[in-house]
C-alpha positions as CSV (number, residue, x, y, z in Angstrom):
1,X,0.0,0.0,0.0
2,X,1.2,3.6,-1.0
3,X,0.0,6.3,1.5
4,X,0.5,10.1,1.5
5,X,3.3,11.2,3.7
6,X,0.6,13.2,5.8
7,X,-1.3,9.5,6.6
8,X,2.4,7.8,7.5
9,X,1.2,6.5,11.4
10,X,-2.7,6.2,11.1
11,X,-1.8,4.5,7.9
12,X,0.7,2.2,10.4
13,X,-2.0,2.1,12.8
14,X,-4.6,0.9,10.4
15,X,-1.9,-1.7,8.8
16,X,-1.4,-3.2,12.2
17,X,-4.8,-3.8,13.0
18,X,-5.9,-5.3,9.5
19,X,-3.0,-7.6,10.1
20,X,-4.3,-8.6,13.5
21,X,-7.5,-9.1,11.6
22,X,-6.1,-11.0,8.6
23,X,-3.5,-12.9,10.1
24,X,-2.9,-14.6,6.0
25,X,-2.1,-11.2,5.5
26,X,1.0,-9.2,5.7
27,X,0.8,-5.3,4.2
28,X,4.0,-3.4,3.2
29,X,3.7,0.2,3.3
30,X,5.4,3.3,1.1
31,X,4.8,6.6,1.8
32,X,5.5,10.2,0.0
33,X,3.9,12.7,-1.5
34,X,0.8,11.7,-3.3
35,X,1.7,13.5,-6.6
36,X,5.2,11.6,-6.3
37,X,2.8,8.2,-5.6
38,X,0.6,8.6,-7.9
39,X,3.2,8.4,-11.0
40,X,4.6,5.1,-9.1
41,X,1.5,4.0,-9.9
42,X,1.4,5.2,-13.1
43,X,4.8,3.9,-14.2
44,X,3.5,0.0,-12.7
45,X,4.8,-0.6,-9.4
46,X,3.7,-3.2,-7.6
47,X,0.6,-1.4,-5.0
48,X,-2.5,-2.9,-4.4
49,X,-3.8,0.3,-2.9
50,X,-3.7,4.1,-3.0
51,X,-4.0,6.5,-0.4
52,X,-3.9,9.9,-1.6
53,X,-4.0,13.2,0.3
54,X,-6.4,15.0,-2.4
55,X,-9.0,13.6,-4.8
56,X,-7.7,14.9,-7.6
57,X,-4.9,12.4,-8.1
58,X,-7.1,9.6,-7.4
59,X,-9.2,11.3,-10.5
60,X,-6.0,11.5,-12.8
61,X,-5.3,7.9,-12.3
62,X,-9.3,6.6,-12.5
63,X,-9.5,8.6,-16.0
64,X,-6.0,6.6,-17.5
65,X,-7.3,3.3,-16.2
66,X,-4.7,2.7,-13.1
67,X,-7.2,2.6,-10.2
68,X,-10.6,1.3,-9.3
69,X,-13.5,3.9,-8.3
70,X,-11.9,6.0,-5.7
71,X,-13.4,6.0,-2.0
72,X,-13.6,9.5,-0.5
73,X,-11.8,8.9,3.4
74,X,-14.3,10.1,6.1
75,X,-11.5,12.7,7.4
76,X,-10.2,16.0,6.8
77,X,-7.4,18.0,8.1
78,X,-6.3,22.0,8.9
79,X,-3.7,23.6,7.8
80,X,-1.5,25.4,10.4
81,X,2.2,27.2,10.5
82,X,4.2,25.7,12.4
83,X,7.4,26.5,14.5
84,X,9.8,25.9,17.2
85,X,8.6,27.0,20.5
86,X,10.7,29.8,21.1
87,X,8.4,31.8,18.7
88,X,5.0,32.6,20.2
89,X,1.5,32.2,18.4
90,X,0.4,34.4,15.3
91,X,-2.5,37.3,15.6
92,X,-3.1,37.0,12.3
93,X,-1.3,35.4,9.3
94,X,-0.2,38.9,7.9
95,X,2.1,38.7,10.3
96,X,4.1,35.9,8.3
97,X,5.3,38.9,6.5
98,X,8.1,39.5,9.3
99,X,9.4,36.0,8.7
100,X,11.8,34.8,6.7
101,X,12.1,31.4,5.2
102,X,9.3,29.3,5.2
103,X,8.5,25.6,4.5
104,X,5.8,24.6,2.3
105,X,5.5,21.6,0.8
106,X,5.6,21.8,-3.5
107,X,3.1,23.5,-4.2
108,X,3.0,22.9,-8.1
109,X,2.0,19.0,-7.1
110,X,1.9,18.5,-3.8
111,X,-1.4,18.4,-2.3
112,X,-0.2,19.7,1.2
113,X,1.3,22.9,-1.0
114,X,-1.6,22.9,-3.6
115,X,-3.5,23.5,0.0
116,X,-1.4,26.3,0.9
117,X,-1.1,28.2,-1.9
118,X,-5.0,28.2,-2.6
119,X,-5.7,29.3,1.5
120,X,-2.6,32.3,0.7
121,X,-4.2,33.3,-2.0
122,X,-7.5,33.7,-0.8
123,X,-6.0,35.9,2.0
124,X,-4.2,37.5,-0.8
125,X,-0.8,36.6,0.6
126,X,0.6,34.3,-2.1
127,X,2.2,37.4,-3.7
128,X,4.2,39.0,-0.5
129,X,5.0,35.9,0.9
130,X,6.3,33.6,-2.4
131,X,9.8,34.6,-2.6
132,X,10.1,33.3,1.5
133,X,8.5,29.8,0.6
134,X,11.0,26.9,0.4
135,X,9.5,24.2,-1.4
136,X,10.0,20.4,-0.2
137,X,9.5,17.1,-1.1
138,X,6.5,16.7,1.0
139,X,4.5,18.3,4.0
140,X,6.7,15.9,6.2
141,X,10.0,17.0,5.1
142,X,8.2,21.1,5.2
143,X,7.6,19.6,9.3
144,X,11.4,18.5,9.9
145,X,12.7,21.5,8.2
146,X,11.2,23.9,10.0
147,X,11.8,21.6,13.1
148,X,15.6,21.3,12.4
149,X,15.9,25.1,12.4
150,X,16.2,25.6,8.8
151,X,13.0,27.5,8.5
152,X,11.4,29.8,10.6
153,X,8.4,28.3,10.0
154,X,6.5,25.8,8.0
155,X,2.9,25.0,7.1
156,X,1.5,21.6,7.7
157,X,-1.3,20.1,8.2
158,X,-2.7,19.8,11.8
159,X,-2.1,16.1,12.7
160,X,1.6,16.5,12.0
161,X,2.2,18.8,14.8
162,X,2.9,15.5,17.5
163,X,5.4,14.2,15.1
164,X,8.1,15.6,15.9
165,X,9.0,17.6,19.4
166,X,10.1,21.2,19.9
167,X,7.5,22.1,17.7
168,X,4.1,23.8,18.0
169,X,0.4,25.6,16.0
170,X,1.4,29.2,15.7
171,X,-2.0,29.4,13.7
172,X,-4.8,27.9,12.0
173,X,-5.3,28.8,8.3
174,X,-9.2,29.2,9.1
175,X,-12.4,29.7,7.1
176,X,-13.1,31.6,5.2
177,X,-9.9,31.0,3.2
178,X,-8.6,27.4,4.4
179,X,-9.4,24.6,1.8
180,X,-11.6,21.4,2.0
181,X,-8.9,19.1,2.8
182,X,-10.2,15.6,1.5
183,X,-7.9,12.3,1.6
184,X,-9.4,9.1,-1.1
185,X,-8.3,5.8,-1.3
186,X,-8.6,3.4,-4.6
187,X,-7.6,-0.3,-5.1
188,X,-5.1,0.0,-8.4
189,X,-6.3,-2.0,-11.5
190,X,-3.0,-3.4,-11.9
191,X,-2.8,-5.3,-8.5
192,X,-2.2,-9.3,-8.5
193,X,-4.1,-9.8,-4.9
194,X,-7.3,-8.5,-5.9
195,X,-8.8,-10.1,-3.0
196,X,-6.8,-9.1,-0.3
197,X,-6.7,-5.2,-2.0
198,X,-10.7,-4.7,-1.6
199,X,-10.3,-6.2,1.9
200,X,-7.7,-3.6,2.8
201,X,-9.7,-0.9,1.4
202,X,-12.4,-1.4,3.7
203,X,-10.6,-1.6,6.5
204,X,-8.9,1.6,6.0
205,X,-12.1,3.5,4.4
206,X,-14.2,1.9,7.3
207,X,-15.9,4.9,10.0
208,X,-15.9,2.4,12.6
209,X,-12.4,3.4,12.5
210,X,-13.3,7.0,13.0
211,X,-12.2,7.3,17.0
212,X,-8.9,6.5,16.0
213,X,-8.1,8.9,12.6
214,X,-9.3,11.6,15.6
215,X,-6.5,10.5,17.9
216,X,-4.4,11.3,15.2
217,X,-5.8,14.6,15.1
218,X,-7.9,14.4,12.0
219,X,-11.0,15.9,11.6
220,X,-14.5,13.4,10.7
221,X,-16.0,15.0,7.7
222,X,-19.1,13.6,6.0
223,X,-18.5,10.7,3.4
């Protein structure tokens, strides 16, 4: 199973316990950005299923014939900038102006920097604060950047604030401007264990599930 890098431990989490469950069953698990995934996929490696942080590379791959009918996850996330605790919590995020380099995860495929740059420009932001944006592989690598002290400050999503220590939510990038973060999941056409792929998919599509996505500090949203 592929998984965006946002989804890395509730993705472990949900792998363990389908193992427990299906004991025939062992799941091995890559992670990345979901753009990066997705032309994994595309190029034939060996996944049985997809987990992507947005719909829209679920749709790319269901048009060219790679995946099965994509499952809309019943969680969303937030965005937030985050730093090192030694700088204290944002008013407003006009006040990102004063910083200099941020983290931010690709925004020309990346859904985590897609995200960004859509919630920027609605606060009509993207402009002033471009040039300080320091585009990364993914929204994990933004996280440990700005967690190693090469950025002042990153923006991630909300759940991958406990990942790492030292770090914490200066703010939320809130309504009206912050995106409809959606996460899909779709068993690819290509697997060999078509079986055992529609039985993961369940499992990690399944609400019952729903207590534990929140301990992960993701949001329930309606499926």
């Amino acid at each position: 199973m592929l998984a965006a890098a946002s989804l890395t431990d509730i993705a472990e989490a949900l792998v363990q316990d389908f193992e427990l469950s299906h004991p025939s069953y062992r799941v091995s698990l890559g992670t990345g950005a979901s753009s990066t995934l997705a032309r994994q996929v595309e190029h034939g490696a060996p996944v049985d299923v997809f987990l992507s942080a947005n719909m829209e590379w679920l749709a790319h791959l269901q048009e060219r014939g790679y995946v099965f009918t994509a499952i809309r996850l019943p969680v969303g996330n937030t965005l937030v900038v985050a730093a090192q605790l030694s700088v204290p919590p944002l008013d407003s995020l006009a006040q990102l102006k004063g910083f200099g380099r941020i983290a931010v995860a690709d925004w020309s495929h990346v859904p985590a920097g897609v995200y960004t740059r859509q919630a920027l420009e609605c606060e009509g932001l993207w402009q002033t604060l471009e040039t300080n944006l320091a585009p990364t592989l993914d929204v994990r690598a933004a996280l440990h950047t700005v967690a190693n002290g090469a950025a002042e400050a990153a923006v991630v999503y909300a759940s991958d604030i406990s990942v790492v220590t030292g770090v914490h939510a200066l703010i939320t990038l809130d309504a009206p401007c912050a995106p409809m973060i959606q996460y899909g999941a779709a068993v690819v056409t290509n697997t060999k264990q078509a079986n055992a792929a529609g039985l993961l998919l369940s499992h990690v599509t399944d609400t019952l599930f729903l207590d534990l996505w929140r301990s992960y500090d993701f949001r329930s949203q309606s499926m």
